[in-house]
C-alpha positions in Angstrom: 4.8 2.3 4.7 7.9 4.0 3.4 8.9 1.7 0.6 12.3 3.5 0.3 13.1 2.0 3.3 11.5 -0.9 2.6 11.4 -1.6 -1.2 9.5 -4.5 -2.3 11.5 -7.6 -3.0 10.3 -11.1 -4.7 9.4 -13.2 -2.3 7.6 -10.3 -0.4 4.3 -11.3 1.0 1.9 -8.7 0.2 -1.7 -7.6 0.0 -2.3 -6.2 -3.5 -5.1 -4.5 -4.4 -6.6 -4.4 -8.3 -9.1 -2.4 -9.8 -12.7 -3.5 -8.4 -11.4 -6.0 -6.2 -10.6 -6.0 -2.3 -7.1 -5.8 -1.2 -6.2 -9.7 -1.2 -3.0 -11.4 0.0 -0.9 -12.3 -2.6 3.6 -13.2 -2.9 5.9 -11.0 -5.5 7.4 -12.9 -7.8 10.1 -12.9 -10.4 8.4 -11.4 -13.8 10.3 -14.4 -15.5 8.1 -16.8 -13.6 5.0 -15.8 -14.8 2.5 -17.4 -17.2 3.5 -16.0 -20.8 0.0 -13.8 -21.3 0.1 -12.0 -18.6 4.1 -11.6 -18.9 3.2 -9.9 -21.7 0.5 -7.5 -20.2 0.8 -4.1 -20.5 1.8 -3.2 -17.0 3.5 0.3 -15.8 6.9 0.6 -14.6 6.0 1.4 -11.1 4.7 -2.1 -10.5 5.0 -5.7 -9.6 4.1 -9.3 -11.1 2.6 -10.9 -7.7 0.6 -14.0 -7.6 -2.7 -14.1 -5.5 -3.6 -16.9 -3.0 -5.2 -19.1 -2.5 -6.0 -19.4 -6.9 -2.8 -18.7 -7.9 -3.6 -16.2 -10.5 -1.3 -13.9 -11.5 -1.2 -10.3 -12.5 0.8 -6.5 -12.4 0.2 -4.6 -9.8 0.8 -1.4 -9.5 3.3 -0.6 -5.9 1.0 2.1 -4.9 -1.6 -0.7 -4.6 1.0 -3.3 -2.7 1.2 -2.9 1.2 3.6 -5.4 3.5 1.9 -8.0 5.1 2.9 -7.1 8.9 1.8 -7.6 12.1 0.2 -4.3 12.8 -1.6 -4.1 9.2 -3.4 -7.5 10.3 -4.9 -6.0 13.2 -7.0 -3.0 11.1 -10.3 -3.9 11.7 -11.1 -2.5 8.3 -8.7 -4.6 6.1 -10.7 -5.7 3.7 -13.5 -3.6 3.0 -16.0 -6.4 2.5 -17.1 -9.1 5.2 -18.5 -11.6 2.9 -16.6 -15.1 3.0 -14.2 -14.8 0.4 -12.9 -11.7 2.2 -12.5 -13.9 6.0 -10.7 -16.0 4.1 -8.1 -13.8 2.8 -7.5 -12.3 5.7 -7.2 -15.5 7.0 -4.4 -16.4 5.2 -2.8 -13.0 4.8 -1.8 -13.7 8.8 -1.0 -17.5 8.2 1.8 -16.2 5.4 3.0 -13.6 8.1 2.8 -16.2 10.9 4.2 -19.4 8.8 6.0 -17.9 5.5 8.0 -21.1 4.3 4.6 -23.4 4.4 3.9 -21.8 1.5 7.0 -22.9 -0.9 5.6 -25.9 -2.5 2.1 -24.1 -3.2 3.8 -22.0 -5.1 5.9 -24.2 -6.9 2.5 -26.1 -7.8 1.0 -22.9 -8.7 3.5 -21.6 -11.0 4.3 -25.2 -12.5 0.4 -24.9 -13.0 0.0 -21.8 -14.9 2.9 -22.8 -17.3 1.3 -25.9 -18.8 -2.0 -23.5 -19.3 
């Protein structure tokens, strides 16, 4: 995807993809919203604070890592490299966020209201 033309916005639904971990869907969010340690990660300039569903942990990723959840990415047979539950399940609701973005609000107001009181 040409992230020129389509440059990665909080609020984006994603899949984001960390070192030794399948690609998993996660949102962007505003670095200001994040818990305080991992505000203060070291992160590199070319990336973005997301937070992961359906835990709600939060990290930097880097945007070489981030891909758009669309239509057409949910159909790649090979999403997520491994079958095992976990990875169902994120594909599962990689395509209920494209499907039903808004239901998704108040689980992240929980989430972030959450990690602040950690």
């Amino acid at each position: 995807m040409d992230l020129a033309r389509n440059p990665i916005v909080p609020g984006d639904f994603v899949l984001a993809k960390l070192k030794g971990y399948p690609s998993w869907p996660a949102m962007v969010v505003f670095p200001e919203t994040l818990p305080e340690q991992v505000a203060c990660a070291r992160h590199c300039a070319a990336s973005h604070a997301v937070m992961f569903y359906p835990d709600c942990d939060f990290a930097w990723v880097e945007t070489a890592q981030i891909q758009l959840i669309r239509a057409r990415l949910l159909e790649k047979p090979n999403l997520v490299n491994k079958p095992d539950t976990d990875s169902k399940m994120a594909l599962s609701t990689a395509e209920d966020i494209f499907r039903h973005p808004g239901s998704f609000d108040g689980e992240y107001r929980v989430c972030r209201q959450n990690a602040h009181q950690d």
